[in-house]
C-alpha positions in Angstrom: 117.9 49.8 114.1 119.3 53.5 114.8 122.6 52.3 116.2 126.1 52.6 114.4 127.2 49.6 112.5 130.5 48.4 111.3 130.6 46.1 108.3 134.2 44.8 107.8 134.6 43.1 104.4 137.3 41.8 101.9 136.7 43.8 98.7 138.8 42.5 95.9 141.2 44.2 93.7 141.5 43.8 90.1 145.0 44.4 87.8 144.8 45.3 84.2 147.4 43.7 82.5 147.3 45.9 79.5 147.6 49.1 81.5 148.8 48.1 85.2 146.1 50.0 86.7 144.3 48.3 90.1 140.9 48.6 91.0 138.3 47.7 93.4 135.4 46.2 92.7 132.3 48.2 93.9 130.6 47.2 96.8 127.4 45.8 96.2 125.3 47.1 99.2 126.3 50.7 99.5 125.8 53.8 97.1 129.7 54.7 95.8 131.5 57.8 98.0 128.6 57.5 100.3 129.1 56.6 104.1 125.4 56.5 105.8 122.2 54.6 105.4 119.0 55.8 104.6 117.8 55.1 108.1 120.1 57.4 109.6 119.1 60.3 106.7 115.8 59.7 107.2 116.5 60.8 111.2 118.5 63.5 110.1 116.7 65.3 107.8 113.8 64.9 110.0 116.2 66.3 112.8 117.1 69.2 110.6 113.3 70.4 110.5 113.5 72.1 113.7 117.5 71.5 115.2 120.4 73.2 113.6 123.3 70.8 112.0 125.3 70.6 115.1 123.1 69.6 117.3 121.7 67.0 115.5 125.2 65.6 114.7 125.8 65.2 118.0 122.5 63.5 118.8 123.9 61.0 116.2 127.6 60.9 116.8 128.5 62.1 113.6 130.5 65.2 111.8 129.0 68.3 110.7 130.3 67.2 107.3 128.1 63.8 107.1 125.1 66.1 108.2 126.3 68.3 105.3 126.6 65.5 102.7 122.8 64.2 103.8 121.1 67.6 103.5 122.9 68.1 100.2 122.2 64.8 98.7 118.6 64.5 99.5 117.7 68.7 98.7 119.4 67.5 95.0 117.5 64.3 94.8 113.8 66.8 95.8 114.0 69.6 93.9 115.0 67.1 90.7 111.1 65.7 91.5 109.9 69.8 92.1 107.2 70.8 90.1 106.3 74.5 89.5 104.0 74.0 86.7 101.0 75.1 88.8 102.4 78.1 89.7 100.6 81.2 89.3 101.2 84.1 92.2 104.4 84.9 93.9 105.5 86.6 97.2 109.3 87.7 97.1 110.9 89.3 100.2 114.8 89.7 100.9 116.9 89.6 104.2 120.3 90.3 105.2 122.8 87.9 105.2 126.1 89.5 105.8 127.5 93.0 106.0 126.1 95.7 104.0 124.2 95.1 100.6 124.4 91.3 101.3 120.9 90.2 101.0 119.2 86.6 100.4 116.0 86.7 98.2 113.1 84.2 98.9 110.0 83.3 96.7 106.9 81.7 97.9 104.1 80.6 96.0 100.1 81.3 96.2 100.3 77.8 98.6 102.6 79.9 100.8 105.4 77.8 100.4 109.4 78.9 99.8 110.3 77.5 96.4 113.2 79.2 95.6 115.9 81.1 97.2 119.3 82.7 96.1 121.9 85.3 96.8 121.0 89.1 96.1 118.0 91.0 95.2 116.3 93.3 92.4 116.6 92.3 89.0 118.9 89.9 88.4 117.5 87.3 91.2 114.0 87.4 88.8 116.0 86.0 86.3 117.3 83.7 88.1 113.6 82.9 89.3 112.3 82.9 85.6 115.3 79.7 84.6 114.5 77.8 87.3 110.9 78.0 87.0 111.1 76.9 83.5 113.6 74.1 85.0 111.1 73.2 87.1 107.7 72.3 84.5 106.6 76.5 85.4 105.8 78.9 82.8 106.9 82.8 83.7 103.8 83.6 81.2 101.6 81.6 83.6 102.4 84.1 87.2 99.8 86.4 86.7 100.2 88.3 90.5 103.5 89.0 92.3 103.9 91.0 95.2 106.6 92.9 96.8 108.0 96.2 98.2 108.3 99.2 96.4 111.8 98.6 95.1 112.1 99.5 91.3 114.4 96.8 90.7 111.2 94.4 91.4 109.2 96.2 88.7 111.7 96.2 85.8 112.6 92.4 86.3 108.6 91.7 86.1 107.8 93.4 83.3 110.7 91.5 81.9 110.6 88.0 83.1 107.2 88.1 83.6 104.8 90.1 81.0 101.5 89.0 81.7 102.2 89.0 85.9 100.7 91.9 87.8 102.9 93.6 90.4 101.0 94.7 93.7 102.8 97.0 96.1 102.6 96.0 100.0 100.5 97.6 102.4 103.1 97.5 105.0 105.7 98.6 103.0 103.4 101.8 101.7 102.4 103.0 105.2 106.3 102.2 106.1 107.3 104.8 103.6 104.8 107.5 104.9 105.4 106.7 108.3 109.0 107.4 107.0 108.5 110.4 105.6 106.5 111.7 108.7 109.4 110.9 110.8 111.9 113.1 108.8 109.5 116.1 109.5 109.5 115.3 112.8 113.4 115.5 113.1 113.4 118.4 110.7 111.1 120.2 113.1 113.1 119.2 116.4 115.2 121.8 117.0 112.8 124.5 116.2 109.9 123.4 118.2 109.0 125.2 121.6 106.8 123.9 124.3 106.9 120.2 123.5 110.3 117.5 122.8 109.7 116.3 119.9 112.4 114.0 120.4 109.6 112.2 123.0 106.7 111.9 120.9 108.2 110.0 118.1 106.1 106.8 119.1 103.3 109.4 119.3 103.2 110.3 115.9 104.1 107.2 113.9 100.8 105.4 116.3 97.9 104.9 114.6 94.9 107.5 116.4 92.7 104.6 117.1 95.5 102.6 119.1 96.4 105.3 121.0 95.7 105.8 125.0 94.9 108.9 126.9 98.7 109.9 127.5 99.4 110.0 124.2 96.2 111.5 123.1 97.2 114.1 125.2 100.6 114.4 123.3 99.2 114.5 120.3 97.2 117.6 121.6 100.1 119.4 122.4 101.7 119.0 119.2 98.6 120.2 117.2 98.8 123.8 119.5 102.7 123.2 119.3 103.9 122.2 116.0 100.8 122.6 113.1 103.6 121.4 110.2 103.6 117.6 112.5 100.1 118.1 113.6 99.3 117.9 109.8 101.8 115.5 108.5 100.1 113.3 111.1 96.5 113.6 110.0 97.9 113.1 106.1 99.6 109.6 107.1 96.2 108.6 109.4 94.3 109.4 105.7 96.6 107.9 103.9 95.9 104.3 105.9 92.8 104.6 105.7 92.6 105.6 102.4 94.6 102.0 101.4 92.1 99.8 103.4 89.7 100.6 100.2 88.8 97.6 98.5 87.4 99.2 95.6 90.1 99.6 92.9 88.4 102.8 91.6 87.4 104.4 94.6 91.2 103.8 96.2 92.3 105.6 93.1 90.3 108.7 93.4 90.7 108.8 97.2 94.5 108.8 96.3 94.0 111.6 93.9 92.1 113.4 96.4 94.9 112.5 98.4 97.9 113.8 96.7 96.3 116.7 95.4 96.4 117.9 98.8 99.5 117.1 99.9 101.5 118.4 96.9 98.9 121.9 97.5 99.6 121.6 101.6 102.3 118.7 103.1 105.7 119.4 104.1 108.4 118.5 101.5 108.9 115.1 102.6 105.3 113.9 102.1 105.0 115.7 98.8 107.9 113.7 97.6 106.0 110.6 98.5 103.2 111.8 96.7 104.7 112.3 93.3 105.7 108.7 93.4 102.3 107.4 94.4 100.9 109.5 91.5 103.4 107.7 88.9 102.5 103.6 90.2 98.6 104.7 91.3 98.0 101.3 89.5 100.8 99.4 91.7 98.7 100.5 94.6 94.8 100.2 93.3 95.7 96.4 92.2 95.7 95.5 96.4 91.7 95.8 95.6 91.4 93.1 92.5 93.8 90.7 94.0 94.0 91.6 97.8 97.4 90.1 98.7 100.3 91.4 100.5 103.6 90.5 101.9 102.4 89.1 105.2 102.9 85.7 103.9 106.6 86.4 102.8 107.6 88.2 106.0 106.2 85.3 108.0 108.3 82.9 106.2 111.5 85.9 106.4 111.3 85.4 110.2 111.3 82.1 110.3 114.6 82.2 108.2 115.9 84.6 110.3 115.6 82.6 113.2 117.1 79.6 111.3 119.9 81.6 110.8 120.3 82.9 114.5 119.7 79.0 115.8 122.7 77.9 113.5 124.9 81.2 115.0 124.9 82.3 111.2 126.2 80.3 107.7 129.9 80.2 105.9 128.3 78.6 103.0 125.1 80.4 101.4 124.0 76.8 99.5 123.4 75.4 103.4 121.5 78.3 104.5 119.2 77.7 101.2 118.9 74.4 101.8 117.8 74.9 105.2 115.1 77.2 103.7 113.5 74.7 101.5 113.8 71.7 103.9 111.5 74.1 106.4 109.6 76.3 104.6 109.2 74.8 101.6 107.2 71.7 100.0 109.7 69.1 98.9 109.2 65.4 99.0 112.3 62.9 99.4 113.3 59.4 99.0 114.9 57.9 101.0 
């Protein structure tokens, strides 16, 4: 009944008497190399949902290790029973897991729920994706919408893993890049402007006009009699959002023409080289309007991981943190 129990017992040994060998005869009430009940992984693994692995073993009395050997045993036993077979759109989003170009990829279905996760990001992980979809009863012919950030890497493992799947750029990630770009004139333009720091208005010019209060109003005044260059790299990023909130396909597109046109005529170099790459993947951009999804839903479920990861001070072994994923984010069901 949730307390520890001792069961001594007096397992007999056999001897072969052809090779000498002695061994025990399994015991009949307990799972072989397996030291804890299903009562007490039941608790844990519903401990797990929102405590990190000490802590619960402490609540319990037990090792890390026997925490370890629960969470394994019963994530193997759930995603044996996973089925992907219904699954037809997919988020993917990465974080950082150790130093430098360490990253931890994480898909999510149209349900909004992680289903996979692995180590790296780009092309090879949507292979990896693609084999255990199929592992799971999924089809990669059946994904028809996947969305992600404007990495390359994303659209060359689609269009190989996944033919008939269309690839939709983020929002976020799109006004990101030009809100990027406009902060590189800004710098550019720091030491040459006069009458205003542009070192101060940084906040000033990456705000959207509509958010903004009198004070920085006010900036943003000054840097149109100040600095034209920002003044204008400014008004192109505040058309540019606007410009994306379009939800016809085919008016986004010519507004984007519209768009580029005049920053390749006008913009400062850092927007125009934004603007030759919007002109190549127009289409990754205008498919936001037939299928109006984003990566909301995958950063959502990348901060929760995050903060799994900063509640457990950080994991040794990337197969825990995985784990730890699924078991809280995703949709498994276990037996216990």
């Amino acid at each position: 009944m949730g307390d520890q129990c001792m069961i001594i017992a007096r397992i007999p040994k056999l001897l072969c008497t052809y090779c000498r060998r002695k061994m025990m005869v399994p015991f009949p009430l307990a799972e072989p190399r397996v030291s804890f009940t299903r009562m007490l992984a039941r608790s844990v693994m519903s401990g797990l949902k929102h405590d990190s692995r000490t802590t619960v073993a402490q609540s319990y009395g037990i090792s890390t290790d026997v925490v370890d050997g629960i969470l394994d045993k019963q994530m193997k036993l759930a995603l044996c029973e996973q089925d992907l077979s219904g699954v037809s759109g997919v988020y993917v989003d990465e974080l950082q897991f150790g130093h430098g170009h360490d990253y931890v990829s994480i898909f999510i279905d149209q349900n909004h729920k992680a289903i996979f996760a692995c180590r790296g990001h780009g092309k090879d992980v949507l292979e990896r994706f693609s084999d255990h979809l199929m592992l799971q009863g999924g089809d990669p012919l059946n994904i028809r919408i996947f969305s992600a950030d404007m990495s390359g890497a994303y659209e060359a493992g689609i269009k190989r893993w996944f033919p008939n799947a269309r690839l939709v750029w983020d929002r976020f990630h799109l006004v990101k890049a030009i809100n990027d770009a406009v902060n590189d004139v800004r710098k550019r333009l720091v030491h040459r402007a006069r009458g205003v720091r542009l070192a101060q208005v940084k906040y000033v010019v990456l705000r959207k006009k509509d958010n903004m209060d009198e004070q920085q109003l006010g900036r943003l005044a000054e840097i149109r009699l100040t600095c034209p260059e920002l003044a204008l790299a400014f008004d192109m990023k505040e058309a540019f959002c606007n410009i994306i909130m379009t939800r016809d396909p085919e008016k986004m597109a010519l507004r984007l023409l519209d768009w580029t046109l005049w920053v390749m005529d006008e913009g400062p170099k850092e927007l125009v080289r934004k603007a030759e790459r919007i002109v190549m993947k127009m289409d990754l951009i205008t498919n936001w309007g037939i299928h109006q999804v984003s990566n909301s839903v995958s950063e959502g479920i990348n901060k929760k991981a995050q903060d799994t990861r900063r509640q457990a001070y950080g994991y040794r072994n990337a197969q825990n943190f995985f784990q730890m994923i699924l078991l809280r984010q995703g949709r498994l069901k276990y037996r216990f």
